[in-house]
C-alpha positions in Angstrom: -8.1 14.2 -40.7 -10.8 13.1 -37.9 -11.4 15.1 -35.0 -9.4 12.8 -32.6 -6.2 13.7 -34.8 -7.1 17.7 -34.2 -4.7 18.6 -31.4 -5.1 22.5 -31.0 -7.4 24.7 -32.2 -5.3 25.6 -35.2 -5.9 22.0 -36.2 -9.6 22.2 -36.3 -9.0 25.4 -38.1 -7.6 23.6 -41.0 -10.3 20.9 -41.1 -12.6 23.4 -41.1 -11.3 25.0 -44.2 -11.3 21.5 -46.1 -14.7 21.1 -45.1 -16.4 24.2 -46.1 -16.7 25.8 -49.2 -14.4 29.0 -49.5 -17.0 31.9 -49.4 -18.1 30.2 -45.9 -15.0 29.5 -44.7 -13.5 33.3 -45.3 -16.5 34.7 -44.0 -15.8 32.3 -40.5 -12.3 33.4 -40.8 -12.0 36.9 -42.4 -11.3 40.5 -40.8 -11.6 44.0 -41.8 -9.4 46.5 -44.3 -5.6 44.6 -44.0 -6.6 41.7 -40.9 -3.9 43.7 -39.1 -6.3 43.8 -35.8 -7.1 40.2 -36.7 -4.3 38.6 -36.7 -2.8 41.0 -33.7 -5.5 40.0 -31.4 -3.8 36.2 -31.2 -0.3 37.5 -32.1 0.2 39.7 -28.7 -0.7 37.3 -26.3 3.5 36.2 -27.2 4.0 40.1 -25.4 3.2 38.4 -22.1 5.2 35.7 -20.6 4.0 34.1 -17.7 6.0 33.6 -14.5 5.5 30.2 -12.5 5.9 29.4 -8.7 6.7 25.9 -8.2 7.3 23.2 -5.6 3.5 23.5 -4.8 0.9 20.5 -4.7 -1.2 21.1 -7.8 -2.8 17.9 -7.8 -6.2 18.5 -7.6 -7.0 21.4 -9.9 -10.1 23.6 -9.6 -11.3 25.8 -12.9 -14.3 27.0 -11.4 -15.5 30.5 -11.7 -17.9 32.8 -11.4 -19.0 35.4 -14.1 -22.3 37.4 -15.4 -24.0 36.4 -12.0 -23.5 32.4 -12.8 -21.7 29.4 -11.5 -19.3 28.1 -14.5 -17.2 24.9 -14.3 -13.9 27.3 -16.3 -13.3 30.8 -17.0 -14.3 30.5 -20.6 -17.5 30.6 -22.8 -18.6 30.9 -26.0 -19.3 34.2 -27.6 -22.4 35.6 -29.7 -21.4 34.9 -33.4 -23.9 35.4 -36.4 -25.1 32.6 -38.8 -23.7 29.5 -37.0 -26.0 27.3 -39.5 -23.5 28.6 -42.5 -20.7 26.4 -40.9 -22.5 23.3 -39.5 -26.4 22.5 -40.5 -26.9 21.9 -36.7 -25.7 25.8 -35.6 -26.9 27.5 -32.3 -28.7 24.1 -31.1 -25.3 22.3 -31.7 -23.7 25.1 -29.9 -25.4 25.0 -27.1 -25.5 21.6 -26.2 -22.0 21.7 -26.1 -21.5 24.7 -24.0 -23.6 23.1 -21.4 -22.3 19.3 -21.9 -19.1 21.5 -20.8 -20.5 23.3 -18.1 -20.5 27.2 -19.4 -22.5 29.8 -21.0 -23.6 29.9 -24.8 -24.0 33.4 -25.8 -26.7 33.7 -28.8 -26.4 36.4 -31.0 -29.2 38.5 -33.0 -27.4 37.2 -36.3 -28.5 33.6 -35.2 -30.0 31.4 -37.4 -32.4 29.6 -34.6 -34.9 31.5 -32.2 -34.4 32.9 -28.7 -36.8 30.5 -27.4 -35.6 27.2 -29.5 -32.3 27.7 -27.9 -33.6 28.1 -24.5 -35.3 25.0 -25.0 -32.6 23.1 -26.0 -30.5 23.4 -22.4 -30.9 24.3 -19.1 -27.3 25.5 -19.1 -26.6 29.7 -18.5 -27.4 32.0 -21.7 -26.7 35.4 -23.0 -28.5 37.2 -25.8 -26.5 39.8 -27.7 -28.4 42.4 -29.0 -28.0 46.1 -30.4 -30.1 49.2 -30.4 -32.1 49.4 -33.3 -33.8 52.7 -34.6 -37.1 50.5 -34.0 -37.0 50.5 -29.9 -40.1 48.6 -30.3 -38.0 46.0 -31.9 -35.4 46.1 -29.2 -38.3 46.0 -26.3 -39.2 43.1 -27.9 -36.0 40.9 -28.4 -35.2 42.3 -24.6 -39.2 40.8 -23.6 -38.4 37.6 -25.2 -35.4 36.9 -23.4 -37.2 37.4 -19.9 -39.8 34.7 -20.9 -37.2 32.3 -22.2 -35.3 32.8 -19.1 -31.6 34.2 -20.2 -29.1 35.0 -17.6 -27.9 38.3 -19.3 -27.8 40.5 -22.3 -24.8 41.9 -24.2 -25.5 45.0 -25.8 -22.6 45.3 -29.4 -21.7 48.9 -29.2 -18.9 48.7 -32.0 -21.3 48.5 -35.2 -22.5 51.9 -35.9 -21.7 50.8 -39.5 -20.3 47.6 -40.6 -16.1 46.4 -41.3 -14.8 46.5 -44.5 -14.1 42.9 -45.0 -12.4 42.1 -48.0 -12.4 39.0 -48.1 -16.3 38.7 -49.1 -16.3 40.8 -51.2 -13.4 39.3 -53.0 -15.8 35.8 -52.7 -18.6 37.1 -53.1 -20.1 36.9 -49.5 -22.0 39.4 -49.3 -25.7 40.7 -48.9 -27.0 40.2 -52.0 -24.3 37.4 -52.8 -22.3 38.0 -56.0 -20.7 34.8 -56.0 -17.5 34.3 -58.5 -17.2 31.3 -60.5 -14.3 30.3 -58.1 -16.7 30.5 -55.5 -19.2 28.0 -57.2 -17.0 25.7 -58.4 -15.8 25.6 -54.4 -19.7 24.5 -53.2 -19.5 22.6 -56.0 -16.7 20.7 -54.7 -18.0 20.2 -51.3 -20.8 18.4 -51.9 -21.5 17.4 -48.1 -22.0 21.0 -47.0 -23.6 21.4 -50.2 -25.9 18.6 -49.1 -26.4 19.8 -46.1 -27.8 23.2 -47.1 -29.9 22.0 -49.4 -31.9 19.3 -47.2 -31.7 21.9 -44.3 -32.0 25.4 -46.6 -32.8 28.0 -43.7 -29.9 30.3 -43.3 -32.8 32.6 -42.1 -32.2 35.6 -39.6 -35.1 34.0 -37.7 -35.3 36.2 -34.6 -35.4 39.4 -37.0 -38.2 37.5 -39.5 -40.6 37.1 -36.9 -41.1 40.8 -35.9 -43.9 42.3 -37.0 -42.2 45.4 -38.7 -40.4 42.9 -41.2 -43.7 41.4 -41.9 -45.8 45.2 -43.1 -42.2 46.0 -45.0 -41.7 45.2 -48.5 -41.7 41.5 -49.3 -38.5 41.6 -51.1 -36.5 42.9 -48.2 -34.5 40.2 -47.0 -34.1 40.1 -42.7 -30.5 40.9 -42.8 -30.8 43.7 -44.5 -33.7 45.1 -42.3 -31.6 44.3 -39.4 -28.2 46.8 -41.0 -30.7 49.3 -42.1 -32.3 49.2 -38.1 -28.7 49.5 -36.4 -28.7 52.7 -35.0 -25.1 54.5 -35.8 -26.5 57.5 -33.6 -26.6 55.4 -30.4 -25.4 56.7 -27.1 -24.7 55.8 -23.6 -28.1 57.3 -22.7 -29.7 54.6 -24.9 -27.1 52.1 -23.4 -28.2 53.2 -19.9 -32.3 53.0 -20.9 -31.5 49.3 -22.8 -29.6 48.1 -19.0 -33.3 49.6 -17.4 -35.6 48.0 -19.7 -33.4 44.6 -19.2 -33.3 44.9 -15.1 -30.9 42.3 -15.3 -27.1 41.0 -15.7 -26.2 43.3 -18.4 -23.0 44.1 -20.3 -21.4 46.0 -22.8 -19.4 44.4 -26.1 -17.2 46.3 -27.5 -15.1 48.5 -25.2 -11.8 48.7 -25.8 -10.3 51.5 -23.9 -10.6 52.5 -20.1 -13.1 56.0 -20.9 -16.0 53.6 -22.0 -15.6 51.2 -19.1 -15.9 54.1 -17.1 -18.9 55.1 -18.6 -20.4 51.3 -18.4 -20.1 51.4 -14.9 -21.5 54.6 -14.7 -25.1 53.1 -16.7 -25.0 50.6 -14.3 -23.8 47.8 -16.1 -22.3 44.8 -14.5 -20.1 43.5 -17.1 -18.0 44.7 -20.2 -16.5 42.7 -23.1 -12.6 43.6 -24.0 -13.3 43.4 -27.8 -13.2 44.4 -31.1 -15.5 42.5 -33.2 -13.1 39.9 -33.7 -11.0 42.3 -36.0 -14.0 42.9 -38.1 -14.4 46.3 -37.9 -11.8 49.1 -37.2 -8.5 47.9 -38.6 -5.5 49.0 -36.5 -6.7 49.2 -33.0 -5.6 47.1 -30.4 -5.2 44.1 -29.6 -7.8 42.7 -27.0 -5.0 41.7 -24.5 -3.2 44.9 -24.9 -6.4 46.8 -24.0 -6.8 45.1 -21.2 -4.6 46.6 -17.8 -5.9 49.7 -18.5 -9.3 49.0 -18.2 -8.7 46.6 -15.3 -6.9 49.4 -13.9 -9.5 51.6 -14.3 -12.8 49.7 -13.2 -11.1 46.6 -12.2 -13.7 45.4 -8.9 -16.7 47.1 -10.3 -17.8 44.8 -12.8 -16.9 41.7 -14.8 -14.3 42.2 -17.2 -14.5 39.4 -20.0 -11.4 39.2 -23.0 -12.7 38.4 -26.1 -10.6 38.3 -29.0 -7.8 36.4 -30.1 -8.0 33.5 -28.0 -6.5 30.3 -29.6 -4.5 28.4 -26.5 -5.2 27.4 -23.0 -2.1 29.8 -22.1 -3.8 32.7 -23.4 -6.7 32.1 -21.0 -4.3 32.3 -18.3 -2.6 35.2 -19.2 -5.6 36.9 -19.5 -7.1 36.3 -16.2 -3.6 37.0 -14.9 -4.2 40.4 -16.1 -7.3 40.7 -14.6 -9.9 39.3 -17.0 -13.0 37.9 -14.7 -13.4 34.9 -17.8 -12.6 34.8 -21.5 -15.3 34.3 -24.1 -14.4 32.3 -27.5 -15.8 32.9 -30.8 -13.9 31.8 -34.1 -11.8 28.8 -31.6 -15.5 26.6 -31.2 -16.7 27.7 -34.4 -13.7 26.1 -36.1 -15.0 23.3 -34.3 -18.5 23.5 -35.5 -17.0 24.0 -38.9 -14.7 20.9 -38.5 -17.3 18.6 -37.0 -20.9 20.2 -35.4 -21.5 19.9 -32.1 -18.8 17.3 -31.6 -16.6 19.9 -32.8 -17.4 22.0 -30.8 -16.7 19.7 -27.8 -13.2 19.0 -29.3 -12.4 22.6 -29.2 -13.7 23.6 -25.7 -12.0 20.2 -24.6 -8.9 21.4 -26.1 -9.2 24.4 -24.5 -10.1 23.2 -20.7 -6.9 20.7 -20.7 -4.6 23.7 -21.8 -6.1 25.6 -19.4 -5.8 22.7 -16.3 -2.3 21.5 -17.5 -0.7 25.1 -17.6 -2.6 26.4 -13.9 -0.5 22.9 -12.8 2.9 24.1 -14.7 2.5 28.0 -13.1 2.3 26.2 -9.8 -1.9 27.2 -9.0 -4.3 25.1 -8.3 -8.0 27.6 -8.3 -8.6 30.6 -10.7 -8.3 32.9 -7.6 -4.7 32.4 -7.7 -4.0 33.3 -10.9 -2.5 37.1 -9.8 -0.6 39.8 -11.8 2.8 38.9 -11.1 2.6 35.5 -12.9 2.7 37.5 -16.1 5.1 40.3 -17.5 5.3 41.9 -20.5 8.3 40.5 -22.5 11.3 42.9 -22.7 10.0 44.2 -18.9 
């Protein structure tokens, strides 16, 4: 199936899966305990029905937006997600060049397999850098320095990690840190031999932003950077060390994780100027909820005090819109383009954010709007209401 034959994101889901080998492809698309959370976070946006006004000239439509302090051509970028080389042997770079060809923000997270500065190389296009607090602040002061010489727009600090998921899945294929791989797993790289290929001619899968701090280097050789980087994640974090992160930035920063309208309080109360509606993608806690149903209540609650970004569960144009109908400043993407990068690098990529930006433009037309501005609360309803 080429990527001209990949008509919604589900489709580039399922090239991605006959492209990678199973291990990689469970880890892209695996969630915590039961995938309850996982597969709720896409399954709730059907709660909300949206609620045209027609007989209105949408001819000329207008997706811009602004979000974390920048200009963006649609309400919708791409998230911080770990490891991108495992999926395509182009990863962040490929990334990248496609958020900016489509005029938004790449996020890169600390997981990535390419540096801070190599990505802000690569475009001039808006960045984020997600980052955590580590038990080593001199690590954190230095990831946070970094990303003022390269230049990044803002910094996401992941509050939902104080110890990681239970995902199943991996451990069922052997994903994991050492990995354990099954002989089903092996025989499934053995049977994709162009990712296979791939990985050996380009064999980093190297958490280089963690390698390069000196810590890792006076540690015992034999400790790999991923696990330095879960045995540095600080479960004792707090909002005081939240607060001191946002000072030592002095810039756009925002908070990843919250999921309920007490801890948007509090992020407005640290100064921040931005929180992200998630839950790790349904990697972590199992059962909490959805992204979308989170939402009103924290737009009710800090709604006009900072940007309020939905990530989770996105999959269709329609979503987006129901999201900002419920007061979502923009929508951030993370398994949707890395389908895409799976299916078909940065090309991919572009197919996915393309598919996602016509949804987007053809359903504003259908509700009877023509700017993201008029996108209001009473073009949605919660079904049964």
């Amino acid at each position: 199936m080429s990527l001209d034959r990949c008509h919604n994101i589900e489709r580039l889901r399922a090239k991605a899966k006959r492209r990678l080998p199973a291990p990689i492809f469970h880890y892209l698309d695996g969630g915590a305990d039961d995938e309850v959370t996982l597969r709720r976070n896409t399954d709730a946006f059907n709660d909300y029905e949206l609620v045209p006004n027609l007989l209105r000239d949408t001819s000329n439509i207008d997706t811009k937006t602004k979000a974390l302090g920048v200009e963006l051509d649609w309400p919708v970028f791409l998230s911080p997600t770990g490891m991108s080389k495992l999926f395509h042997h182009t990863g962040e770079r490929a990334a990248a060049r496609a958020a900016h060809k489509a005029g938004t923000l790449y996020s890169l997270s600390t997981m990535a397999t390419t540096t801070i500065e190599d990505v802000a190389a690569e475009t001039p296009g808006p960045k984020m850098f997600q980052i955590y607090v580590y038990k080593d602040r001199g690590l954190t002061k230095e990831f946070i320095a970094r990303c003022k010489a390269a230049k990044y727009d803002a910094i996401c600090v992941t509050i939902d990690v104080p110890v990681p998921g239970n995902r199943e899945r991996d451990l069922v294929t052997g994903m994991t840190m050492p990995p354990t791989f099954s002989l089903a797993s092996l025989f499934s790289f053995a049977t994709h031999p162009v990712w296979s290929l791939n990985a050996l001619r380009n064999p980093s899968f190297d958490l280089v932003n963690m390698s390069q701090h000196e810590s890792l280097s006076l540690k015992d050789k034999q400790i790999s950077p991923v696990q330095y980087l879960a045995s540095q994640i600080d479960s004792g974090m707090t909002w005081k060390d939240a607060e001191w992160m946002a000072q030592e930035w002095g810039g756009r920063f925002l908070i990843k994780g919250v999921h309920s309208a007490h801890d948007a309080k509090k992020a407005v109360e640290i100064g921040a100027h931005g929180v992200m509606v998630s839950n790790h993608g349904g990697r972590q806690l199992d059962g909490v909820q959805a992204c979308i149903d989170a939402l009103p209540p924290i737009v009710d609650a800090v709604g006009g005090e900072l940007d309020i970004i939905l990530d989770g569960g996105i999959r269709r144009g329609t979503h987006v819109i129901k999201a900002l109908a419920l007061g979502a400043t923009a929508c951030s993407i993370g398994r949707s383009y890395v389908y895409g990068l799976g299916a078909g690098g940065q090309a991919g990529v572009e197919k996915a954010l393309h598919i996602l930006r016509s949804e987007i433009e053809r359903s504003m037309a259908l509700l009877g709007v023509t700017k993201i501005s008029e996108i209001t609360r009473e073009m949605v309803v919660r079904r049964g209401t």
